[in-house]
SETIVEX-694557 format. One record per atom (N, C-alpha, C): y, z, x. Coordinates in steps of 0.1 Angstrom, whole numbers, padded with zeros to 4 digits, always signed. Last residue first. Example, Ala and Ser with C-alpha at 12.3 -4.5 7.8 and 13.67 -1.06 7.14 Angstrom:
residues 2
-0022+0071+0128;-0011+0071+0137;+0000+0079+0129;-0057+0078+0132;-0045+0078+0123;-0033+0078+0132;
***
This chain:
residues 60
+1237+1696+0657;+1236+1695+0668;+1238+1709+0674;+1245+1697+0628;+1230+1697+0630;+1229+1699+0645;+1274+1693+0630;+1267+1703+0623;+1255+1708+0628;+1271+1666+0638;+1276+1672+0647;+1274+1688+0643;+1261+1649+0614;+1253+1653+0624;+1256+1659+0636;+1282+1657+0595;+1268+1663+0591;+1256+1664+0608;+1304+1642+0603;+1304+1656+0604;+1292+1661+0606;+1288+1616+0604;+1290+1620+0613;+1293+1635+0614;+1289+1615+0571;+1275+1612+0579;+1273+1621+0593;+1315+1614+0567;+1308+1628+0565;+1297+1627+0572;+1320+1587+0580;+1326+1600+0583;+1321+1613+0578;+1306+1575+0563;+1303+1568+0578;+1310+1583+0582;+1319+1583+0538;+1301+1580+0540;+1302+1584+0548;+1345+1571+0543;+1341+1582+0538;+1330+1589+0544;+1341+1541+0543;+1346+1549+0555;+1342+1564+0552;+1330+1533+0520;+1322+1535+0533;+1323+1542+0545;+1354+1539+0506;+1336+1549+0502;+1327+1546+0515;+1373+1521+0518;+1370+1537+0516;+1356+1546+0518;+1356+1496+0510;+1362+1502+0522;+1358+1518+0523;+1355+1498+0484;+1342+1496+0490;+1345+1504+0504;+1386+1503+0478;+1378+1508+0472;+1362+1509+0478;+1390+1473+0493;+1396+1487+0493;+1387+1501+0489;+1377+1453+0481;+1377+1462+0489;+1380+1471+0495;+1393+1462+0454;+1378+1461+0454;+1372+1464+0467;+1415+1449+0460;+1416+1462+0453;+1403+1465+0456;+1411+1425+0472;+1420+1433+0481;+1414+1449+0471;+1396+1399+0467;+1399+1407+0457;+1401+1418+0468;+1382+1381+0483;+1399+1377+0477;+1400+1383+0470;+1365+1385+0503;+1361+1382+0490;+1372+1378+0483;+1384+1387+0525;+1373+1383+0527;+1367+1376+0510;+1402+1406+0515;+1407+1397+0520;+1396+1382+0520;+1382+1430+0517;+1383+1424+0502;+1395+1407+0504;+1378+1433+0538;+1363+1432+0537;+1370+1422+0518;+1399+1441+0554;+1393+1430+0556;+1381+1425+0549;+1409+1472+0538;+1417+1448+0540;+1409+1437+0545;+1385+1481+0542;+1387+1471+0526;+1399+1464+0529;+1385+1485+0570;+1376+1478+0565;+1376+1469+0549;+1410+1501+0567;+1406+1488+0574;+1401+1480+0572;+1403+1520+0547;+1414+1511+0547;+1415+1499+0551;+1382+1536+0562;+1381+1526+0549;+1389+1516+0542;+1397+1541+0587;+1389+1531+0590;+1383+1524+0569;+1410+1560+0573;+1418+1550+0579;+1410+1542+0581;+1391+1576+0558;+1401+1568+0547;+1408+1556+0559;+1381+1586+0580;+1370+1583+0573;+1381+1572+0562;+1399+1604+0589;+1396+1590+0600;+1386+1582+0591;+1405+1623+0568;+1413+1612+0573;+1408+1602+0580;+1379+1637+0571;+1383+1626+0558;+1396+1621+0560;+1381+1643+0597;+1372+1636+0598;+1373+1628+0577;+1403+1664+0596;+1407+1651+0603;+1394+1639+0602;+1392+1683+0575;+1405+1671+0571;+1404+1657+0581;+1373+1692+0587;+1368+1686+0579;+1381+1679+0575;+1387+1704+0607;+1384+1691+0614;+1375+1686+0606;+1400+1725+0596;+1408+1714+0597;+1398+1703+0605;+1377+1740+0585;+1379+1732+0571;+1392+1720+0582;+1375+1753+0613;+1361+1742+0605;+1370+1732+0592;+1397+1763+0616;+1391+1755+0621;+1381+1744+0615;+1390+1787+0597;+1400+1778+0596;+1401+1765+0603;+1364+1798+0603;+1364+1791+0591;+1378+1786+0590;+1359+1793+0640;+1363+1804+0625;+1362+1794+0616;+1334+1790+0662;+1344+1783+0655;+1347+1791+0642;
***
C-alpha cells in the first residue's frame, strides 16, 4: 500500500468515525435533552471507535 492510499482510507475511517458519532449524539443527546452535548460525546466516540479500528487493522 503507497502512502497515498494509506492517508485516503485514514479519511474514509474519520468520516465513518463522524457519521456514526453523529448518530449516536442524536440519539444519545435527544436522550439527555441536550442535542449539543451529545453530539459532541457522539463524535469523540465515533472518532475513538474508528481510529481504534484503523490501529487494529495496522497491527494485523
Amino acid at each position: 500500500m503507497n502512502h497515498g492510499d494509506n492517508n485516503k482510507s485514514e479519511q474514509n475511517i474519520i468520516g465513518a468515525g463522524l457519521a456514526i458519532g453523529v448518530g449516536l449524539g442524536l440519539i444519545f443527546g435527544s436522550a439527555i435533552g441536550n442535542v449539543g452535548a451529545g453530539l459532541v460525546i457522539g463524535i469523540a466516540a465515533g472518532i475513538g471507535f474508528a481510529t481504534g479500528q484503523q490501529r487494529k487493522k495496522k497491527s494485523e
